[in-house]
C-alpha positions as CSV (number, residue, x, y, z in Angstrom):
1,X,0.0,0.0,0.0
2,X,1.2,3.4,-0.9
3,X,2.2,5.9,1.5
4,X,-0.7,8.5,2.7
5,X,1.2,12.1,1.9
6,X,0.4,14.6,5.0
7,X,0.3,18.2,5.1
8,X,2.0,18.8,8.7
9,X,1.1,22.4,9.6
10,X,4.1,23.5,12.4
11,X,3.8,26.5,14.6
12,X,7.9,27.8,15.0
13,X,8.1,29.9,18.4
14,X,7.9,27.2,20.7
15,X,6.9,24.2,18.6
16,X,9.6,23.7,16.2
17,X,12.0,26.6,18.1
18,X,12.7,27.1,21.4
19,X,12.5,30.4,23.0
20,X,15.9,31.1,22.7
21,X,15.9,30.0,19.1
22,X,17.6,26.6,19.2
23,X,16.2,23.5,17.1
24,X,17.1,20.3,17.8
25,X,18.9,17.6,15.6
26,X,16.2,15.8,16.0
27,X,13.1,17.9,14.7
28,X,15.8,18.9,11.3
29,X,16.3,15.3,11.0
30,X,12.7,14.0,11.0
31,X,11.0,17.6,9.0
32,X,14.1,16.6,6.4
33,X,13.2,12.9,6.1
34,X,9.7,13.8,5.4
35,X,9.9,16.2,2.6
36,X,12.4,13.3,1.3
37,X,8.9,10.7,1.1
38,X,6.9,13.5,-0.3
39,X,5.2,14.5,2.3
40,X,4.2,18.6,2.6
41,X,5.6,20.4,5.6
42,X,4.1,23.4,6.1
43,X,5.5,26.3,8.8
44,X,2.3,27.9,9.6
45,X,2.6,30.5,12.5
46,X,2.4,34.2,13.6
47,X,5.8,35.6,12.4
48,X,5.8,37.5,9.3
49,X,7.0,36.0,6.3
50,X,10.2,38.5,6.8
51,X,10.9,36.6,9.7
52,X,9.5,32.7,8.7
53,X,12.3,32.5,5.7
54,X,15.4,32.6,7.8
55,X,13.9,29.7,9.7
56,X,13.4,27.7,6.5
57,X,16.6,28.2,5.5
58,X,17.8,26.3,8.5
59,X,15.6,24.0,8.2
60,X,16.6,23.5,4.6
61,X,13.2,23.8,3.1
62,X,14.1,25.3,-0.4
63,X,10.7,24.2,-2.3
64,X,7.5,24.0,-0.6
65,X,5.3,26.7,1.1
66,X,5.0,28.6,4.5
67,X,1.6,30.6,6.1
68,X,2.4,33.4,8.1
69,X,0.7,36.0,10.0
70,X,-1.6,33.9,11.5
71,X,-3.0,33.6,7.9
72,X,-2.9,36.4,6.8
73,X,0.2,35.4,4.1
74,X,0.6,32.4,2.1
75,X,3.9,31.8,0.4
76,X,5.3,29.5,-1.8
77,X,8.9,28.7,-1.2
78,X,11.3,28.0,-4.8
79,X,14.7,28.8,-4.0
80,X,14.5,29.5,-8.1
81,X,12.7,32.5,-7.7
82,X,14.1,35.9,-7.5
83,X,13.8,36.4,-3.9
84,X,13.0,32.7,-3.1
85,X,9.3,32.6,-2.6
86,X,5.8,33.8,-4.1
87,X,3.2,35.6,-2.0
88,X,0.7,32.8,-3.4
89,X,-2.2,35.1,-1.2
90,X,-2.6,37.9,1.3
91,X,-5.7,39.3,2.4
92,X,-4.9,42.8,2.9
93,X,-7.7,45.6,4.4
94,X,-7.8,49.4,5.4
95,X,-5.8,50.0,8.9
96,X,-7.8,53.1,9.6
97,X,-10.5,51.7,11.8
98,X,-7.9,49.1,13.6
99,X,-5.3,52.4,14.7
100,X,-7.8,54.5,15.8
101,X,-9.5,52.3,18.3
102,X,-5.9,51.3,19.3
103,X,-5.0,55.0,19.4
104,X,-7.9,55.6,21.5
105,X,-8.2,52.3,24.0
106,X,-4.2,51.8,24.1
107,X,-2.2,55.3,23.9
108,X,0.9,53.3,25.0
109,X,0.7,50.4,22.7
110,X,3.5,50.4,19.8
111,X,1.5,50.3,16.6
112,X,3.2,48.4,13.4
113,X,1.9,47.7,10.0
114,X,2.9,44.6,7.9
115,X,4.7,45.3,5.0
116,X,4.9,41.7,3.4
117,X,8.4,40.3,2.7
118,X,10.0,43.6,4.0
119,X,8.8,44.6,7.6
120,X,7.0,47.3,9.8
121,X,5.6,51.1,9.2
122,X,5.6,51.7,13.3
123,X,4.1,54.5,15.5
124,X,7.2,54.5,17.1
125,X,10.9,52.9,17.7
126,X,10.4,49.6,19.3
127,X,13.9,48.3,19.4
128,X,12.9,45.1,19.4
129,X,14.6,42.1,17.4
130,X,11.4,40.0,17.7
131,X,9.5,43.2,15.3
132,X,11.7,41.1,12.6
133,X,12.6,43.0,9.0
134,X,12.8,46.7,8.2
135,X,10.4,49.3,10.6
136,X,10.2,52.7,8.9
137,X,8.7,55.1,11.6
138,X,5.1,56.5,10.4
139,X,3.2,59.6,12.2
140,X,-0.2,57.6,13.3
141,X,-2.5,59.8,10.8
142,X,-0.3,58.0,8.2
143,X,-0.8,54.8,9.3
144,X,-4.3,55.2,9.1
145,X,-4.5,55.8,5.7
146,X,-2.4,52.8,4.7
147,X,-3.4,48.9,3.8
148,X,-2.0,46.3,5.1
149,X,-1.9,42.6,6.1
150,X,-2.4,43.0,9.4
151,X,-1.5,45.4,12.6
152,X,0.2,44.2,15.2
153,X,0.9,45.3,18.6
154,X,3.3,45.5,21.8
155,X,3.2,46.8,25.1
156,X,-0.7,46.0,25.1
157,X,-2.0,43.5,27.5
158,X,-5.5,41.7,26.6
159,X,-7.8,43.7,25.6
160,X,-11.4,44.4,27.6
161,X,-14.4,43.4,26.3
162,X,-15.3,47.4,25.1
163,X,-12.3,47.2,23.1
164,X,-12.8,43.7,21.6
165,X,-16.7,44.9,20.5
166,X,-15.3,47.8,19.0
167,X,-13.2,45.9,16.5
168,X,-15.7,43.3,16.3
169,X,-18.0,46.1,15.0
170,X,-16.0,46.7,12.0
171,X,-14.9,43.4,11.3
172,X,-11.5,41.9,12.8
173,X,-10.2,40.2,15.2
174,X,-8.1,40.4,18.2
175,X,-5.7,37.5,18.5
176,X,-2.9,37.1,21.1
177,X,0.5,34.6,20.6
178,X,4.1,35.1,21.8
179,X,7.3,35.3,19.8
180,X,10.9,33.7,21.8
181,X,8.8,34.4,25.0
182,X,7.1,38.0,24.3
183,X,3.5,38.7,23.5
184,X,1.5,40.2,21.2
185,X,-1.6,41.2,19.4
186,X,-2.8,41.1,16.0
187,X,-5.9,42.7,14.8
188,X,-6.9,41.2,11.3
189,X,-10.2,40.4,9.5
190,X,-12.5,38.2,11.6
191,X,-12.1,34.5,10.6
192,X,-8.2,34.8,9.3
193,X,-6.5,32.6,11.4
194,X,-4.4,29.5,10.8
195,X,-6.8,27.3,10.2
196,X,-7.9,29.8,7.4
197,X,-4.4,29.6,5.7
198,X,-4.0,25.9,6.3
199,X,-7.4,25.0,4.6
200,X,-6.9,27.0,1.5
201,X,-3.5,25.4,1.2
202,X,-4.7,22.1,1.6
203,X,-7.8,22.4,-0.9
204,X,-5.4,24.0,-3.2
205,X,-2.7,21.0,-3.1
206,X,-6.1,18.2,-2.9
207,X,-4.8,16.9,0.2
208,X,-7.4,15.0,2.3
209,X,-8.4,16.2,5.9
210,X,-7.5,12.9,7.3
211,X,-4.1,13.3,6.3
212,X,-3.6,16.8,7.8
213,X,-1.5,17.3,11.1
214,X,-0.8,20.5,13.4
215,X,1.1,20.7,16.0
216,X,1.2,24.0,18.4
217,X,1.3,25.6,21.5
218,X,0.2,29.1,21.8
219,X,-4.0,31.0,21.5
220,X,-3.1,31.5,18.1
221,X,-3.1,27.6,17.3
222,X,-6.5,27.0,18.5
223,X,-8.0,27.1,15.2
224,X,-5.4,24.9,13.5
225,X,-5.3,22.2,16.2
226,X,-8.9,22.0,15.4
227,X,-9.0,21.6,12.2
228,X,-6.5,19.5,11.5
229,X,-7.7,15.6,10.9
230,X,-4.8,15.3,14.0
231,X,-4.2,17.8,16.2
232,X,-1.5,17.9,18.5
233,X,-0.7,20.4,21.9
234,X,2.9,20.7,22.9
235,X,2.9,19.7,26.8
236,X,3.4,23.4,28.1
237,X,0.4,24.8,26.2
238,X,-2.6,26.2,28.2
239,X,-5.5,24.4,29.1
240,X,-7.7,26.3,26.5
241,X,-5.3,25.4,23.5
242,X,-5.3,21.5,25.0
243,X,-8.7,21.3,24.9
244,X,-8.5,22.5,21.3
245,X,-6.3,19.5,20.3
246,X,-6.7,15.5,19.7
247,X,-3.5,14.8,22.0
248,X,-1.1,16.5,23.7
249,X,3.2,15.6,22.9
250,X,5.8,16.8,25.1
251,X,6.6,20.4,26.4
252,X,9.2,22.5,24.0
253,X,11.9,22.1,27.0
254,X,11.9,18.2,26.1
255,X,11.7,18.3,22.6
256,X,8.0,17.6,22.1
257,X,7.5,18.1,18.8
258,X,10.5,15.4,17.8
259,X,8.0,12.1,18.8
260,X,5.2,13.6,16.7
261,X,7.2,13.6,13.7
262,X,9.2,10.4,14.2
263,X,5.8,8.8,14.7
264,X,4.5,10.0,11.2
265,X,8.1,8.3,9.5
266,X,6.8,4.9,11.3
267,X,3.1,4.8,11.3
């Protein structure tokens, strides 16, 4: 009997990474031996694509594709190309609404626009190396009349439920993951999430939803662990995003995500 081929949808910051950036032999050993049989492995997390090529680079992942953004960004990775990649989709909106409310509910937030491939238009110097790429400083009014992938935000804790109505009321969402031990917040259209990235990719390469796989740790993986035909929590995840999966591997501190994969090479 033939081989099923998966589509393996990894989270990096915590999943595949640790939080001070170390992958094991392990993880590049197993992710390499499964692109060898054909199978799809797909980084799928909240960094930008600016920041997701670097890490498949090291993982040696020349050809294949990447969703970033939590969604938002779908790439397809050919070392061929000019720049190495092809922004396959991005669902892009007004930022107007988003920085206003922000402006308004969170004067001390750091406000930062995607700029796909490149980096940040920010409402201020962050100096931060986890706001990966290029950040151009942008007066707020600016900012507000610029499109974008999504907006992203520091320095802002979880928001109250006045805030989240308000951008519920014009049509995003509020989502919250963490980046080599930071957090954060994106506002993008409602219902762009992981999950929304994964599916398209998988319809679009006719993959079947049994043979899907996710493995993450962080709010931000909720949706994916879901949908995914196997779903699987890395041991230090909260309860919310356990409940959200099929099973739960080991924490990042022992390597959880290495038995997952070695599994799929053997069963």
């Amino acid at each position: 009997m033939a081989e099923a081929n998966y589509m393996i949808g990894l989270d990096i910051d915590g999943t595949i990474m640790s939080y001070d950036e170390f992958i094991s032999a392990e993880v590049r050993a197993a992710i390499a031996e499964l692109r060898l049989r054909g199978h799809q492995v797909v980084l799928s997390t909240g960094r930008p694509l600016v920041a997701t090529l670097p890490v498949l680079k090291e993982l040696g992942i020349d050809q294949g594709w990447a969703v970033c953004s939590n969604g938002s960004v779908t790439a397809r990775i050919d070392s061929e190309l000019p720049f190495g990649y092809e922004v396959e989709h991005a669902v892009m909106f007004q930022a107007d609404q988003a920085v206003a409310a922000l402006h308004e509910y969170m004067p001390e937030a750091m406000i930062a626009l995607e700029q796909i491939g490149v980096g940040y238009y920010i409402s201020e110097d962050f100096n931060s190396s986890k706001l990966h790429g290029a950040h151009t400083i942008t007066a707020v009014p600016e900012l507000r009349q610029m499109e974008t992938s999504r907006v992203v935000v520091a320095r802002a804790s979880h928001a109250d439920r006045q805030f989240s109505k308000r951008v519920e009321s014009f049509g995003l969402r509020d989502t919250y993951y963490s980046i080599a031990g930071t957090h954060w917040m994106d506002l993008a259209p409602d219902g762009i999430t992981k999950a929304y990235g994964m599916e398209r990719l998988r319809a679009l390469l006719g993959v079947r939803i049994e043979n899907t796989v996710a493995v993450g740790d962080a709010e931000n993986d909720i949706e994916m662990l879901a949908w995914a035909g196997r779903g699987v929590a890395m041991g230090h995840a909260s309860a919310e995003v356990i409940a959200a999966a099929d099973e739960i591997t080991l924490p990042i501190l022992d390597d959880g995500l290495a038995p997952v994969l070695e599994g799929l090479l053997v069963g």
